[in-house]
C-alpha positions as CSV (number, residue, x, y, z in Angstrom):
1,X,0.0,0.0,0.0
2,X,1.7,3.3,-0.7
3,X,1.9,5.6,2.0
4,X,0.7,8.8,2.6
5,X,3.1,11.9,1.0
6,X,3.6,15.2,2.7
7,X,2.2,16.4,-0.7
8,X,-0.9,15.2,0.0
9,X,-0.8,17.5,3.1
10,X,-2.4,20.7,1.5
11,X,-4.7,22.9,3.8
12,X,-2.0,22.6,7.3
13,X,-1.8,25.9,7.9
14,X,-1.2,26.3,11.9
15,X,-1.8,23.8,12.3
16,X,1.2,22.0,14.7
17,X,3.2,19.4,12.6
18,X,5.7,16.9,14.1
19,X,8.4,16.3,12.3
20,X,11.0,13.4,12.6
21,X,14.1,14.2,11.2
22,X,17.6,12.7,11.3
23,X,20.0,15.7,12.3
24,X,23.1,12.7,13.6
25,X,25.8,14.6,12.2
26,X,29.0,14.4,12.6
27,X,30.7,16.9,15.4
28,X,34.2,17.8,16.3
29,X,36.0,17.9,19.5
30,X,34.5,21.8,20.0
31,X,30.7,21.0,18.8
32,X,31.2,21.9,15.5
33,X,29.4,20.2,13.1
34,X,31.8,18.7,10.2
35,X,29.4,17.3,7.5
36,X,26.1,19.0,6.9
37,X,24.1,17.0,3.9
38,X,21.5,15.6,6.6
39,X,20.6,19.0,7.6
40,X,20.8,20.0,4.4
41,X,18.1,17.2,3.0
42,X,15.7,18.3,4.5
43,X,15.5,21.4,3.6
44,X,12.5,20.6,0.8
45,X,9.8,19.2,2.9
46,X,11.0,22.2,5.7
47,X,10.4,24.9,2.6
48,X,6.9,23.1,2.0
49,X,5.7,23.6,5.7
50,X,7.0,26.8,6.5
51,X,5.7,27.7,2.7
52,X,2.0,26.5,4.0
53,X,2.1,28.0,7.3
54,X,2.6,25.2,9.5
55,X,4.2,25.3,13.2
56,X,7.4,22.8,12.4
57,X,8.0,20.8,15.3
58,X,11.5,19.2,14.9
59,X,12.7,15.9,16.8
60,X,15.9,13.6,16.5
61,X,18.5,11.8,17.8
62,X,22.4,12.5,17.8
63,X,25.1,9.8,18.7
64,X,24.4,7.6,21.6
65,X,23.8,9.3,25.2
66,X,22.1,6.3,26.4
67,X,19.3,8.2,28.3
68,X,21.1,10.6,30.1
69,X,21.9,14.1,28.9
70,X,25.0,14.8,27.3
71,X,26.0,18.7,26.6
72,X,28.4,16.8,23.9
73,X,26.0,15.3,22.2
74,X,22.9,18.7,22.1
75,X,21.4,19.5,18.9
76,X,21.7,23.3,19.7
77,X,24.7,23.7,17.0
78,X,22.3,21.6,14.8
79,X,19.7,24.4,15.2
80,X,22.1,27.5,14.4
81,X,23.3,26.0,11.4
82,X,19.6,24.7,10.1
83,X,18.8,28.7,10.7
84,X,21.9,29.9,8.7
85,X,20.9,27.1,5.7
86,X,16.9,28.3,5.8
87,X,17.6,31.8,6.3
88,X,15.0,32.3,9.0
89,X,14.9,31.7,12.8
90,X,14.8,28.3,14.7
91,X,14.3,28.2,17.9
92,X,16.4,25.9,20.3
93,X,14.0,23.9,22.9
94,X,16.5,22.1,25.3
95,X,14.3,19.6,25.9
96,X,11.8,16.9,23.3
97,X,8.6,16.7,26.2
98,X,7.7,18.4,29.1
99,X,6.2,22.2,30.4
100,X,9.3,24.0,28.1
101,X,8.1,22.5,25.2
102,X,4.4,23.1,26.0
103,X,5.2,26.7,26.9
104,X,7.9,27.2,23.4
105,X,4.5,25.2,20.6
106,X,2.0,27.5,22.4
107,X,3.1,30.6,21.3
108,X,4.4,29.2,17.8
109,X,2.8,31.5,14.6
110,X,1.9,29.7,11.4
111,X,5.5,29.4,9.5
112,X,7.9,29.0,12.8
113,X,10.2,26.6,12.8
114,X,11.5,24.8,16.6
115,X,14.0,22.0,17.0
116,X,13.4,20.2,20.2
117,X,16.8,18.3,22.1
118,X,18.2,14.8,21.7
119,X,15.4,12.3,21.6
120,X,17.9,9.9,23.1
121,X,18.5,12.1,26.2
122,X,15.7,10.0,27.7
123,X,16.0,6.2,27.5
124,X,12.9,5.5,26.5
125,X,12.6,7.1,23.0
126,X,14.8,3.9,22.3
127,X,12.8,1.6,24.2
128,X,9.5,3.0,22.2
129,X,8.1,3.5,25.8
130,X,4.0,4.4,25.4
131,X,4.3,7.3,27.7
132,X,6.9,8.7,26.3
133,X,5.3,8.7,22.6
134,X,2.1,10.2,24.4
135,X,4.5,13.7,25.6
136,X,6.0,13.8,21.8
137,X,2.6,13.8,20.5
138,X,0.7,15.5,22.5
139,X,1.3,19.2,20.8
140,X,0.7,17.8,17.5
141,X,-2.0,17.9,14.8
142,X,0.0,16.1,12.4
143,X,2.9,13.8,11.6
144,X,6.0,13.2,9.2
145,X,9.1,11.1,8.9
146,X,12.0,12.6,7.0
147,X,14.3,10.3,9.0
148,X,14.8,7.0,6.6
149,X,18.1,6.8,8.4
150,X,15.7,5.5,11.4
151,X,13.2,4.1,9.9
152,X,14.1,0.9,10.6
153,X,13.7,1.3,14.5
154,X,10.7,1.0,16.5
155,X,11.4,3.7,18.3
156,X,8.8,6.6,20.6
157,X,9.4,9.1,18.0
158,X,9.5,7.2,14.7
159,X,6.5,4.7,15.6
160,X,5.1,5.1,18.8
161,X,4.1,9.0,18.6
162,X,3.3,8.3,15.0
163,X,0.4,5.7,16.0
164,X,-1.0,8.0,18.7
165,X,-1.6,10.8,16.4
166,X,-3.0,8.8,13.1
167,X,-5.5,6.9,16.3
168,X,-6.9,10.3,17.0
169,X,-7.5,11.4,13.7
170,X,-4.0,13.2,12.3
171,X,-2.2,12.5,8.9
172,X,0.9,11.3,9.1
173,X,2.8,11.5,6.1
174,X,6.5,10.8,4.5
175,X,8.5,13.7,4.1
176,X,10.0,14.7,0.6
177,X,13.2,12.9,1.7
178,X,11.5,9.7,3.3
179,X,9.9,9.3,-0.3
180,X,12.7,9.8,-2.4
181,X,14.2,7.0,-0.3
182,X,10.9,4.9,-0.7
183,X,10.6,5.4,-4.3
184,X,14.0,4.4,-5.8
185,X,14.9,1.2,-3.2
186,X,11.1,0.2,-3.4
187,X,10.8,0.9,-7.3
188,X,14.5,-1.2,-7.6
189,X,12.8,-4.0,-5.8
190,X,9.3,-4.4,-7.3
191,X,10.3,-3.5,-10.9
192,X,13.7,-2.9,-12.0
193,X,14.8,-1.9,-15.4
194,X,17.0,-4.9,-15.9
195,X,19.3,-5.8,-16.4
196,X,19.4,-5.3,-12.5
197,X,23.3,-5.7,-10.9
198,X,23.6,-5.7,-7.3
199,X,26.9,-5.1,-6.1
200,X,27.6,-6.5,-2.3
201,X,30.5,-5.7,-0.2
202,X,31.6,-5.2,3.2
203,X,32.8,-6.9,6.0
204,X,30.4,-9.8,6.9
205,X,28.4,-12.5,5.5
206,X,26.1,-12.2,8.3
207,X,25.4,-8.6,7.9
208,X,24.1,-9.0,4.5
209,X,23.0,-13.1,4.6
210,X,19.1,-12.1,4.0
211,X,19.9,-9.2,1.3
212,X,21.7,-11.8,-1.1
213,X,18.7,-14.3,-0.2
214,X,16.0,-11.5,-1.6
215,X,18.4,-10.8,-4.1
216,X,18.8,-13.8,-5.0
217,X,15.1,-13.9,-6.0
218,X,14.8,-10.5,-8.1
219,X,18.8,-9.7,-9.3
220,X,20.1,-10.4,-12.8
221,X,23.5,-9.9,-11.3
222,X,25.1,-10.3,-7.9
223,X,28.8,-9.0,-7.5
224,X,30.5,-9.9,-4.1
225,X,33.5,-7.6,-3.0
226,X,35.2,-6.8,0.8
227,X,36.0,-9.1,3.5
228,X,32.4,-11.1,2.8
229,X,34.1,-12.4,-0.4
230,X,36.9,-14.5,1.5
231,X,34.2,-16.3,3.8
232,X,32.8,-17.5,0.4
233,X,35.7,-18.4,-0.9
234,X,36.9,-20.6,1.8
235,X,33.6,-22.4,2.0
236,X,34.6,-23.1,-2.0
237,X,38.0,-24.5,-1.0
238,X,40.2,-21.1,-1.9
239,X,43.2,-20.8,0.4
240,X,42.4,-17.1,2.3
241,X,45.7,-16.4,4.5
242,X,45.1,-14.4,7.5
243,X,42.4,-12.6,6.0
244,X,39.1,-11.7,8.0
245,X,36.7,-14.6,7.6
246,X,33.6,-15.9,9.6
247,X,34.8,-19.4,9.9
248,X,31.3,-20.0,12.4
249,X,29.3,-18.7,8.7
250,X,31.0,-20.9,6.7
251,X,28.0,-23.6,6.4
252,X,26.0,-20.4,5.7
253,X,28.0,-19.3,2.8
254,X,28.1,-22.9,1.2
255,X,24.5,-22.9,1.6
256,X,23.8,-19.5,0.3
257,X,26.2,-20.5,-2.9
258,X,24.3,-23.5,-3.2
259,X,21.0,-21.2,-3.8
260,X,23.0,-18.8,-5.9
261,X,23.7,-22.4,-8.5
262,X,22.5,-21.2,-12.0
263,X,22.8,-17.5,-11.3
264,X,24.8,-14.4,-12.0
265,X,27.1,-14.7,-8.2
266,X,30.0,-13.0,-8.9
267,X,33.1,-14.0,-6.6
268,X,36.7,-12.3,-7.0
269,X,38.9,-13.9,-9.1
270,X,42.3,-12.3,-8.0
271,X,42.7,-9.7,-5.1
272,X,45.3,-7.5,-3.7
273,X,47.1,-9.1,-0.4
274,X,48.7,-7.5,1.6
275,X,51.1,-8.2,4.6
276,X,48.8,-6.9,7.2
277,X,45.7,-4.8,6.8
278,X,47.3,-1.4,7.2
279,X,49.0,2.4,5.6
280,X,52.6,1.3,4.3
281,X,52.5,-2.7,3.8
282,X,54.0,-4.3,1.8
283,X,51.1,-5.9,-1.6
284,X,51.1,-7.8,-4.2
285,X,48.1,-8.9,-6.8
286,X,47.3,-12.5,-6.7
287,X,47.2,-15.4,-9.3
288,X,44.0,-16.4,-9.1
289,X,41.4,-16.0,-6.7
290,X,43.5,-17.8,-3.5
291,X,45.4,-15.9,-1.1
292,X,48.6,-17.0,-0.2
293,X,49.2,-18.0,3.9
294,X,50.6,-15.2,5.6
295,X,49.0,-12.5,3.6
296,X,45.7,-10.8,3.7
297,X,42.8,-9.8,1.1
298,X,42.6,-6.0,1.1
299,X,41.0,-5.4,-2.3
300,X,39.5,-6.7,-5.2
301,X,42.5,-7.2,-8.1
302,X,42.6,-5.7,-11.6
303,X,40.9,-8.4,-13.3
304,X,38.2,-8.5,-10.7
305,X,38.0,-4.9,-11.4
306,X,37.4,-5.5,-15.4
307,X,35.0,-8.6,-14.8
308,X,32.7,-6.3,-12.2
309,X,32.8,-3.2,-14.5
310,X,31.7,-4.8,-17.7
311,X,28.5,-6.5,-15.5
312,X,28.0,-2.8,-14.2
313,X,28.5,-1.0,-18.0
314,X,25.3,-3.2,-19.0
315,X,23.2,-2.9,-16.3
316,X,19.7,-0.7,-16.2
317,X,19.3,-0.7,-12.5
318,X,22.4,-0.9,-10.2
319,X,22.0,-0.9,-6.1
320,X,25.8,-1.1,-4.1
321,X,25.9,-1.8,-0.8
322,X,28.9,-2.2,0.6
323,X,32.7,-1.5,-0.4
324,X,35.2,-3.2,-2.2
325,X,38.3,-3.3,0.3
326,X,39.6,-1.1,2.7
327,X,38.9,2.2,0.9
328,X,39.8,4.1,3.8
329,X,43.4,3.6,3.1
330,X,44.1,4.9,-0.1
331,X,46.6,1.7,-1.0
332,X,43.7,-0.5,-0.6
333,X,40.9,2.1,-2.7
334,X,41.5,1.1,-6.0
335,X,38.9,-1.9,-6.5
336,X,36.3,0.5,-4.6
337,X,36.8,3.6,-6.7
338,X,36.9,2.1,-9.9
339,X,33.8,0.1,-9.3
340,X,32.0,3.7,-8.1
341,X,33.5,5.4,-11.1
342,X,31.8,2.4,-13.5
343,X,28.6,2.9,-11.6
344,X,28.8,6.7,-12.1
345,X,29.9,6.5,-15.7
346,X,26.7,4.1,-16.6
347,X,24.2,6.8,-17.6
348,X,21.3,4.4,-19.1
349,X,21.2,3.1,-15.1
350,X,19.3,4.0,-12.6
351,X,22.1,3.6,-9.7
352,X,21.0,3.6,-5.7
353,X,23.5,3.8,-3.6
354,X,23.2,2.3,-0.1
355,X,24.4,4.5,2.9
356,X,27.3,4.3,4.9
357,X,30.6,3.3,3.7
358,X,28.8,3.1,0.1
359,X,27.6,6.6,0.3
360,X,31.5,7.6,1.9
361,X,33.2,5.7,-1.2
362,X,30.8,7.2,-3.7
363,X,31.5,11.0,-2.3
364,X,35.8,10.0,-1.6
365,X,35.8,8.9,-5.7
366,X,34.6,12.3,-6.6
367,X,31.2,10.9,-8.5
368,X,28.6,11.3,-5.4
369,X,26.9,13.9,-8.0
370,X,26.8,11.9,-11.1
371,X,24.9,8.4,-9.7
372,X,21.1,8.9,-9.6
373,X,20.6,8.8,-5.9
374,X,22.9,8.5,-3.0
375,X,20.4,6.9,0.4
376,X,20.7,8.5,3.8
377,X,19.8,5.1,5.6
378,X,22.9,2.6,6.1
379,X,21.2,-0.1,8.5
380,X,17.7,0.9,7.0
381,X,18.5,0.3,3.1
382,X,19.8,-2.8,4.1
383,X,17.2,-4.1,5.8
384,X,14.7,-2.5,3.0
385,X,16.8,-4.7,0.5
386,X,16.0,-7.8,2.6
387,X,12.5,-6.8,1.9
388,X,11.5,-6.0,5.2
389,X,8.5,-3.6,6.6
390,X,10.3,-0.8,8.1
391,X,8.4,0.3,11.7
392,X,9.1,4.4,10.6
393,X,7.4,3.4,7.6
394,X,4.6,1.3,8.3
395,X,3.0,3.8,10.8
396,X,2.4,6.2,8.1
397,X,-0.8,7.0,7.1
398,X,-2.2,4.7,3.5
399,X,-2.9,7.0,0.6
């Protein structure tokens, strides 16, 4: 059933919407914020309610204060720079419930915008506690979820709250951001342009086991890169050296190649070893697609490279999920960036990018602006890929 769009919202003027959004962003040691794209992403569905005179009522989360209130980890910086990128006033609530928010909504005019504190300052925004859902919704008329990044937690403010307002009669909708996100992982899913080339990587098989069993179903294409590919190929019989494996997943990974029998499952054929997985040692390419004892698998190798980029250069729809190797240290980047720079370069493709390290590799290889669209939502794409309901997303309203 498709859900509800903030575009559907049209006569909201003052009236008092509450608005989940995901302001995490990174901070340095003085509270500065050092990446500003989430903030920045919302800015659409924030024009669209200020636009149609609606109280904006901003929640989120940032890091992990575990229910107690960190001065480290306040949104207020959050709510300066959200001011400086709208060019109008927010106002700062330092706390999400309670009389100071009462007080701060009550006075709101149509068009104000208010960012209340850390959702996670209080432990029970994580534990979806009843209670707690009841205080964030109590000062509103209506509902959206920018925050695909959460989506995928049952949490106070991304389902709780959400079902409280739509019992009493409020819309709750997806914000323009929350249906971007919807709209190309859903429309990859249920009908792909094909030929449709998924490209896993990453560290663990276990991380993505139920993503390559969905994929499985629906990809024409599955190309396996990072540490994940060296679990598979010692459950195939490769020697692996000393590189990271999941020796308790290997019965997994025989039984997942056994399901991938008769399908595009693309394993690397050669790799770059290394002596140990760091800056400065000492690599070599491989033979073939063994890695010999006392080295370890830190890339994909240049065949790899040319076998994974012609699959890429044909494909309609590509999703990537997951680097290559260790990107992060430019020795080991090479399979990563050239794979990003084929997905870029492919302009008959619809090309998703998962979150995360994908979305970090995308942006380090200078192409972030030339694939089709770049998800916010690490741990929420992935478990959208494995075809699961997302809690953020099933509370919205139905169209």
């Amino acid at each position: 059933m498709p859900k509800l769009s903030i575009a559907d919202l049209k006569d909201f003027r003052n009236q008092r919407v509450l608005v989940r959004v995901d302001y995490n962003v990174p901070l340095d040691e003085n509270g500065a914020i050092t990446d500003d794209k989430r903030i920045k992403a919302t800015v659409p569905t924030l024009d669209y309610l200020v636009k149609g005179g609606a109280k904006t009522i901003l929640c989120s989360h940032l890091g992990r204060p575990k229910g107690k209130r960190d001065p480290k980890q306040s949104l207020r910086p959050v709510a300066q720079r959200l001011a400086e990128i709208l060019g109008r006033p927010v106002a700062f609530v330092d706390d999400c419930i309670g009389e100071k928010v009462d007080k701060t909504i009550s006075i709101m005019q149509p068009g104000d915008v208010i960012l209340l504190e850390n959702l996670r300052f209080y432990a029970e925004e994580e534990k979806n506690d009843a209670g707690f859902a009841a205080k964030l919704a109590k000062n509103a008329d209506l509902y959206v979820n920018d925050a695909f990044g959460t989506a995928h937690r049952a949490h106070a403010s991304t389902e709780g709250a959400a079902q409280i307002i739509k019992k009493r009669g409020g819309k709750c909708a997806a914000g323009f951001l929350m249906e971007k996100e919807l709209k190309y992982l859903g429309g990859a899913l249920s009908s792909p342009a094909r030929p449709f080339v998924c490209i896993l990587g990453g560290a663990k098989v276990s991380d993505k086991i139920a993503v390559i069993e969905n994929l499985l179903t629906q990809a024409d294409a599955i190309l396996i890169g990072g540490a994940m590919a060296y679990t598979f190929l010692k459950a195939q019989g490769f020697g692996v050296g000393k590189s990271l494996v999941e020796n308790d997943k290997l019965d997994l990974a025989k039984s997942l190649l056994e399901k991938a029998k008769g399908k595009k499952f693309l394993l690397p054929g050669d790799h770059l070893q290394a002596t140990k997985p760091e800056a400065g040692a000492t690599t070599r390419i491989t033979d073939g697609p063994s890695i010999e004892d006392g080295w370890c698998g830190v890339d994909i190798g240049p065949q790899t490279i040319t076998r994974y980029n012609k699959e890429i250069a044909s494909a309609k729809t590509i999703v990537w999920n997951g680097p290559m190797g260790i990107f992060e240290i430019p020795e080991f980047s090479k399979g990563t960036f050239e794979v990003a720079k084929a997905v870029a370069a492919n302009k008959n493709a619809t090309s998703i990018i998962g979150g995360g390290d994908s979305a970090k590799a995308v942006k380090k290889a200078g192409v972030d602006k030339q694939v089709t669209f770049v998800s916010t939502g690490g741990g929420a794409s992935l478990e959208f890929l494995e075809g699961q309901e997302l809690p953020g997303v099933a509370a919205l309203s139905d169209k």
